[in-house]
C-alpha positions in Angstrom: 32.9 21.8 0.6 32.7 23.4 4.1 35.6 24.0 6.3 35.5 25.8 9.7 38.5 27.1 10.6 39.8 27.0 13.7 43.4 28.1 15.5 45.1 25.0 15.0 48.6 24.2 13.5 49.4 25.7 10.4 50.2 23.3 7.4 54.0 23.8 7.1 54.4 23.6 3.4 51.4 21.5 1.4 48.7 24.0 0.4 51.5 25.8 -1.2 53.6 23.1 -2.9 50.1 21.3 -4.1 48.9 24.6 -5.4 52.2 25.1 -7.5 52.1 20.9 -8.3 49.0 21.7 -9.8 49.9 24.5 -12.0 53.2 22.0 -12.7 51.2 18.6 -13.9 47.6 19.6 -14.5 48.2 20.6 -18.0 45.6 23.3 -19.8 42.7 21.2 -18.8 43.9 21.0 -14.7 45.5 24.3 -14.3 44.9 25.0 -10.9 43.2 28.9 -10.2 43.3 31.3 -7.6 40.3 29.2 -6.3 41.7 26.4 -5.8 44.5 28.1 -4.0 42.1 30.0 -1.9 40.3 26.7 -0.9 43.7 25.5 0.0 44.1 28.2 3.0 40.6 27.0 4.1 42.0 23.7 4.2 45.0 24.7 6.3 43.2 24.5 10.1 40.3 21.9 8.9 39.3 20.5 12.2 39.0 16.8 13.4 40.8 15.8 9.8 44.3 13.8 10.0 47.3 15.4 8.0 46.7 12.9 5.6 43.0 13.4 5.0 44.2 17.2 4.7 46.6 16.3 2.5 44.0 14.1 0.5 41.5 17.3 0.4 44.3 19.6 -0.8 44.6 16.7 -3.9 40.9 17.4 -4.5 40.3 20.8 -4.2 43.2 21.3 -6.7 41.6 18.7 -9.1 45.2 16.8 -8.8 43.3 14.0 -7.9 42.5 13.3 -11.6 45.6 13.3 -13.1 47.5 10.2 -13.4 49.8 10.8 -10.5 47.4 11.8 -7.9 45.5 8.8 -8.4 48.3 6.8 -7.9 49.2 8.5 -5.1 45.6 7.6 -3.2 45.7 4.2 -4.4 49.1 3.5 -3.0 47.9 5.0 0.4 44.8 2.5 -0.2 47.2 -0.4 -1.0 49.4 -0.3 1.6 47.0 -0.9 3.9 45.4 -3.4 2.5 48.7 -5.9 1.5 50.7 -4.6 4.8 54.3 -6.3 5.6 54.4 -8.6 8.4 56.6 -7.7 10.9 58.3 -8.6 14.7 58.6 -5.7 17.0 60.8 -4.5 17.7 61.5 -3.3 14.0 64.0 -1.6 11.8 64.2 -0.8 8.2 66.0 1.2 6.0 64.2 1.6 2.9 64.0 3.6 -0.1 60.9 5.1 -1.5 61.4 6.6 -5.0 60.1 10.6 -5.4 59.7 9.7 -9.1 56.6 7.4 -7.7 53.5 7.8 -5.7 54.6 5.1 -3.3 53.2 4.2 0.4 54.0 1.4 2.6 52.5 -0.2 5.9 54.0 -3.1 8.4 51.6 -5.3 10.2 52.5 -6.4 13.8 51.2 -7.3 17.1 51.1 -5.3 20.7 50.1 -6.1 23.9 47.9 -4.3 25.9 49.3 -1.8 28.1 52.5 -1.5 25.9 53.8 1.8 24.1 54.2 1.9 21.1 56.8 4.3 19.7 57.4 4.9 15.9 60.5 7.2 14.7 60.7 8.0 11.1 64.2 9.6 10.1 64.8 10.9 6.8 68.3 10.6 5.2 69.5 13.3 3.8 69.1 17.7 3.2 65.3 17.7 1.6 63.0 17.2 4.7 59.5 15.7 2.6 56.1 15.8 4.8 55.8 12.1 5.8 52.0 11.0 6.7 52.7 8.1 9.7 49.3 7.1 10.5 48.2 3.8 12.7 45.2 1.2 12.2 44.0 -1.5 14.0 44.4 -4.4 12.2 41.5 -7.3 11.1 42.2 -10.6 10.9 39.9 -11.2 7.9 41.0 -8.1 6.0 42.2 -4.9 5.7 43.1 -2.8 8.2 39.9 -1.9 10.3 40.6 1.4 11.7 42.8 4.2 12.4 43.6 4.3 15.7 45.8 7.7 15.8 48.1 9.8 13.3 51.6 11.6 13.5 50.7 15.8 13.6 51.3 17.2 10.4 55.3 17.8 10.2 55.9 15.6 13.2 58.3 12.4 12.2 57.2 10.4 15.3 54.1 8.7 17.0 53.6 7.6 20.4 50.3 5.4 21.6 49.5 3.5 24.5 48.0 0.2 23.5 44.1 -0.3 25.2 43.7 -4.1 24.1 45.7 -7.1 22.9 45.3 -7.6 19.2 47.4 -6.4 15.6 48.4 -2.6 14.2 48.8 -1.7 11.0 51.4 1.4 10.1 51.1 3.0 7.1 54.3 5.8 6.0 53.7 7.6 3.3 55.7 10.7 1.6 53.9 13.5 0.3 53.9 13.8 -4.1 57.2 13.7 -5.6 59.1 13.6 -2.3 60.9 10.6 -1.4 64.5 9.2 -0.7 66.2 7.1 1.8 64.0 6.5 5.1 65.3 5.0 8.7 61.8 3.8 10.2 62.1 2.2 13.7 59.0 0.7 15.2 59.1 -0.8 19.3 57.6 -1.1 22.4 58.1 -0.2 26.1 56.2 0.9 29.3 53.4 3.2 29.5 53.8 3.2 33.2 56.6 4.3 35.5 58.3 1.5 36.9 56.8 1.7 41.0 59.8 0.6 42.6 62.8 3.1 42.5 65.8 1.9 41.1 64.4 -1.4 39.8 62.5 -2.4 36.4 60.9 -5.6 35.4 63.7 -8.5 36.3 62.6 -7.6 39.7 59.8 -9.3 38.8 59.4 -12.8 40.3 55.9 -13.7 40.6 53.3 -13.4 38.0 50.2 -12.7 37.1 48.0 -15.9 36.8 50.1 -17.9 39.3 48.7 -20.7 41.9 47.8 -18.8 45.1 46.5 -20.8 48.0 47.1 -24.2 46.6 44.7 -23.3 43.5 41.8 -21.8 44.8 42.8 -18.7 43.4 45.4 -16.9 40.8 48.0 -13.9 41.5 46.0 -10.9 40.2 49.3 -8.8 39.9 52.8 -8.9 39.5 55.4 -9.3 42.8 58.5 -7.0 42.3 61.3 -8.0 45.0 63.5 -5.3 46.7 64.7 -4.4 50.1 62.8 -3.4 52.6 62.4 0.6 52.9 62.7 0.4 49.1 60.5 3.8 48.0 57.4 2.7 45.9 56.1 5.1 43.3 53.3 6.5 41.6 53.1 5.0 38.4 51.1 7.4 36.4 49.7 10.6 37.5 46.4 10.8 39.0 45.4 10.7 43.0 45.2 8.3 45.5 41.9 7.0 46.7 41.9 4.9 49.5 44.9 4.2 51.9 43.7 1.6 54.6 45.0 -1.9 56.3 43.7 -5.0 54.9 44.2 -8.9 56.5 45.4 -9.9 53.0 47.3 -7.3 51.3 48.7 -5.6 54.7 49.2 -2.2 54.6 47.7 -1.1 51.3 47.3 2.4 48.8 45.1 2.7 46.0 45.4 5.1 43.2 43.5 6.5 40.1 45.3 6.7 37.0 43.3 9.1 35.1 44.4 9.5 32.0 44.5 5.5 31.7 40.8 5.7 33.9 42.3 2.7 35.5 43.1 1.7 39.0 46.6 0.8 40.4 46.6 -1.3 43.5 49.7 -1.1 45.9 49.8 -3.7 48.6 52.3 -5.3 51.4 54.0 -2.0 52.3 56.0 -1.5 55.2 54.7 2.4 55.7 52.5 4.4 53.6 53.3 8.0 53.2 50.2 9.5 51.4 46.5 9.9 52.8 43.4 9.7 50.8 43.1 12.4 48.2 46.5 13.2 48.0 47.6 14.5 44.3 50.4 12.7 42.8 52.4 12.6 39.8 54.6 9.5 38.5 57.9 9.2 40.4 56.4 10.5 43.8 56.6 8.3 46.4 53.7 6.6 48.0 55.5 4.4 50.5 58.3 2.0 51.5 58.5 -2.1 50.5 57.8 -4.3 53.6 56.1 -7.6 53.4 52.9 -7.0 55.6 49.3 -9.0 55.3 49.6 -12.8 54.3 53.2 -11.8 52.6 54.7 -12.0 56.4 57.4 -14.9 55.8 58.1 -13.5 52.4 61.3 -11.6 51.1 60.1 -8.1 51.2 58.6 -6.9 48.1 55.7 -4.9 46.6 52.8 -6.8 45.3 51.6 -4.3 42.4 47.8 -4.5 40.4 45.8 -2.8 37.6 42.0 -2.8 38.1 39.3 -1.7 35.0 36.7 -0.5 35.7 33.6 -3.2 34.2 36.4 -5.7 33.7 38.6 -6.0 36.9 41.8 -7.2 37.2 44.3 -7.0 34.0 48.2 -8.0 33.6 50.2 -5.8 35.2 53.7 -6.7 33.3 53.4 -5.4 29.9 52.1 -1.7 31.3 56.0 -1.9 33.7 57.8 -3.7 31.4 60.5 -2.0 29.1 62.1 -4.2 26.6 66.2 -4.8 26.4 66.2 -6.2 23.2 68.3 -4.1 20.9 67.1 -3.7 17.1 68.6 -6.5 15.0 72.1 -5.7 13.9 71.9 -4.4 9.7 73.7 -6.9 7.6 72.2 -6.1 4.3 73.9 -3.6 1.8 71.7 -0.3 2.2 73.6 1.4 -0.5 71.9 -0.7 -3.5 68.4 0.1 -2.1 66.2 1.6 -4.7 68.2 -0.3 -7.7 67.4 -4.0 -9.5 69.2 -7.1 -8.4 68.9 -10.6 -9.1 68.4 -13.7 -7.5 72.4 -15.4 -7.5 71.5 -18.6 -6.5 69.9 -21.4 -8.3 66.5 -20.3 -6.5 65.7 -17.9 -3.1 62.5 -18.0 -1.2 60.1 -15.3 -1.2 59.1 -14.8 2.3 55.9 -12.6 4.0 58.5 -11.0 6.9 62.1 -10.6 7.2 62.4 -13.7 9.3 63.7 -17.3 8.1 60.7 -19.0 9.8 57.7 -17.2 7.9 56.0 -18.8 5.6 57.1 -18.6 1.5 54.7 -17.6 -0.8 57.1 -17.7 -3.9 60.2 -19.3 -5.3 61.9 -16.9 -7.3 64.2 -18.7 -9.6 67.8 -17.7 -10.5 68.7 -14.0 -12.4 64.8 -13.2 -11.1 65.5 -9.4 -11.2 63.6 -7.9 -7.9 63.8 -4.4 -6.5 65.5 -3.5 -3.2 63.2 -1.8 -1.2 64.4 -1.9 1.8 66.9 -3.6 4.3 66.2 -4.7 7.8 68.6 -7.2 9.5 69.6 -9.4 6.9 66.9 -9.3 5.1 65.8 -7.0 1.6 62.1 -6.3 1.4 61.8 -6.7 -2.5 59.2 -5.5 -5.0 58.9 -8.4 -8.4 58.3 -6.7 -11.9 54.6 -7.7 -11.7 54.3 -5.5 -8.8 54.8 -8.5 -5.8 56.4 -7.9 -2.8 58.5 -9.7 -0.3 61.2 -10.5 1.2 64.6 -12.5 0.4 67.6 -13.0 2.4 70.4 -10.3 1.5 73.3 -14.1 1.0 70.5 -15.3 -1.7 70.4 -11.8 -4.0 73.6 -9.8 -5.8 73.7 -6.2 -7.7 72.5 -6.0 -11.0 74.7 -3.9 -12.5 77.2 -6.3 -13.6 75.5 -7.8 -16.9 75.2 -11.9 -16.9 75.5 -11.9 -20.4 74.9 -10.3 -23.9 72.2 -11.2 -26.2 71.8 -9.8 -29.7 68.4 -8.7 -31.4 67.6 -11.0 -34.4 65.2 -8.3 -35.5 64.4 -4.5 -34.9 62.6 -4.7 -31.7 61.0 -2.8 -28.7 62.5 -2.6 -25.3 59.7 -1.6 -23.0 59.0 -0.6 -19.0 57.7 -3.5 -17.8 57.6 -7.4 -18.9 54.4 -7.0 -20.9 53.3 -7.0 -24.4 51.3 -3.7 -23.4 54.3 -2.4 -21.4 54.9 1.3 -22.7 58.0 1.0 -24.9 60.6 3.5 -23.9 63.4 2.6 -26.9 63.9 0.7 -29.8 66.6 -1.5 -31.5 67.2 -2.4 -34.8 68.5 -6.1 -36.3 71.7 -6.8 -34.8 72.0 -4.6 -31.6 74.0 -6.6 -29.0 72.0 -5.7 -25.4 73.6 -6.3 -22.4 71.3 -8.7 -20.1 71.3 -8.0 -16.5 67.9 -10.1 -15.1 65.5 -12.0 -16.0 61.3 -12.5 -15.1 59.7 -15.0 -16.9 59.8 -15.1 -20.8 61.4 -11.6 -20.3 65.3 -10.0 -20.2 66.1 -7.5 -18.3 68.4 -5.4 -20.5 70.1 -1.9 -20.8 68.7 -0.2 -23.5 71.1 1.4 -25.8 70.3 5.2 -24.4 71.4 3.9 -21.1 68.3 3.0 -19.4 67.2 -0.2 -17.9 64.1 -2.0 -19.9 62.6 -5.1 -20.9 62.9 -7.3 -23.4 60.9 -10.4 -24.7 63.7 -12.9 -24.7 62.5 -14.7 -27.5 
């Protein structure tokens, strides 16, 4: 493998932790060598390579990527994309991802163009884990398509401005054997500056696609009302390119917004205060409100437009609009997450998102032991013994710690990790044992095992 090296970030604590992992788990036949460890500081400023990817060629050149764990590890990263959680922005969880597991997990939602999105990952608690956050585009027919952009290595938050209408996958995943209890907080707001000072979008009172001139054509902007001599602002940074006086717009200002490479179109204004060329970043002023050009009549205001190049005009509202709605309030129990519970009614729905009008793709019948992943609202994202996942209302599920009952061993038996015959067994009872029963999946009890630990047990 070739690396150049370059002067970018170093890798805060990987190389080294993977390096000592390896000499940890790889056994006599893995031990990982000076070499390996050398390759690692080669690894440390790859160029053009997300953390994760770095991460992933640490794995490799390591060799940890044959043992059992860092193969899990990959195939988690590789299953979260492809079976992500559907989600409403904006979105909050709390969830629990267990260091004991190579575990991943990704949430599927829409944006619209011109939106920010803003991710913030929060870890609870005094160990501070690398955390991979990385974001796809998302295909309707699949998995997710692409990745789009990725968190810097050590950073806990990602910030991207949304090009074209469609769906995101975001995938979180902890680096090996690091885990615990995670606050992840996904939303949306402006990209641009709001160009009227001291107003925001419920200024707003026309919109784009309106009637204009009893049909013949549509409102190719947005109208944001506000006294006249109101300032108007840059939007973005960039420069202005044309200021002139038009019969339709009145006294007008274009701008380029060049990191965008779009055009933002100010029209109706009662002065301009910028000349062609002119510099400007977002917050300057440009000029005042007025209602000049065919909005003479009209209330003062500032008729505002986006331009593409090759495509023309484009919604202004989702690029000035910042959201007011608050995260939904957190009803569900957080401190269970992690642990079993069971289903307490006579049956609870399992649903694809935490909302009660998604679709069900399960009925989970009562004492179905499921495990609490994570909380958002009032909603656990669950994870079934055969490996499902979902999500149930917090009302239909209670702890399992409380056993439902006690069932006695009519012969010496196995208890083992999972409901299957080829589960690996992990105790054994003899004739008689009395086994507390705290769930139930199919033909299987969930039962604590007389050292203590929880296990299954064919319940016939």
């Amino acid at each position: 493998m070739t690396v150049t090296p370059t002067s970018g970030r170093p890798v805060r604590r990987s190389p080294r932790f993977v390096c000592a992992l390896g000499t940890l788990v790889a056994g006599a036949t893995l031990l990982a060598t000076a070499a390996a460890c050398q390759r690692f500081e080669e690894l440390r400023e790859a160029v053009g390579i997300t953390a994760h990817e770095r991460y992933v060629q640490q794995l490799r050149a390591s060799e940890l990527d044959r043992t059992a764990l860092g193969r899990d590890w990959l195939a988690a990263a590789e299953s979260a994309l492809a079976r992500p959680h559907e989600v409403t922005l904006p979105f909050a969880e709390s969830s629990y991802l267990p260091p004991e597991e190579a575990v991943a997990v990704a949430y599927r939602f829409d944006a619209r163009r011109g939106e920010r999105l803003q991710v913030e990952v929060r870890v609870d608690g005094a160990d501070e884990p690398l955390v991979f956050i990385d974001l796809y585009s998302a295909s309707d027919s699949g998995p997710a398509a692409s990745r789009v952009v990725s968190a810097e290595e050590g950073e806990r938050s990602l910030r991207h401005d949304v090009r074209r209408d469609g769906g995101f996958v975001l995938r979180i995943q902890p680096e090996l054997l690091r885990g615990g209890r995670f606050v992840i907080t996904v939303r949306t707001g402006a990209s641009l500056a709001f160009p009227v000072s001291g107003r925001d979008s419920r200024a707003i009172r026309s919109f784009w696609g309106a009637d204009r001139d009893g049909g013949r054509r549509m409102h190719q902007g947005v109208d944001i009302f506000a006294p006249r001599g109101t300032a108007v602002l840059a939007a973005a940074d960039g420069f202005v390119s044309r200021v002139s006086t038009t019969s339709l717009g009145g006294r007008v200002i274009w701008m380029r917004d060049l990191e965008r490479g779009q055009s933002l179109y100010y029209a109706h204004l009662d002065s301009q205060f910028v000349s062609s060329g002119t510099r400007v970043r977002a917050g300057d002023t440009l000029g005042l409100v007025g209602n000049t050009g065919n909005a003479r009549g009209t209330q003062p205001h500032l008729h505002f437009g986006i331009y593409s190049r090759g495509e023309g005009a484009v919604d202004p509202f989702p690029f000035v609009h910042e959201p007011r709605i608050a995260f939904p309030a957190l009803a569900a129990d957080t401190t269970a997450l992690g642990r079993f519970a069971r289903v307490a009614r006579d049956s609870a729905s399992l649903h694809i998102s935490p909302d009660p009008r998604a679709p069900a793709v399960a009925r989970l019948a009562q004492l179905t032991a499921v495990r609490l992943l994570g909380a958002s609202g009032s909603w656990y994202r669950v994870r079934l013994p055969d490996g499902a996942e979902g999500w149930v209302s917090a009302r239909a599920v209670e702890s399992a710690t409380r056993p439902i009952r006690s069932t006695r061993v009519a012969a010496a038996a196995a208890v083992r990790d999972g409901p299957l015959p080829i589960a690996s067994v992990v105790d054994s009872v003899d004739a008689g044992t009395a086994l507390p029963v705290l769930g139930r999946f199919a033909d299987w009890w969930l039962v604590e095992a007389p050292s203590g630990r929880l296990a299954w047990l064919v319940s016939n």
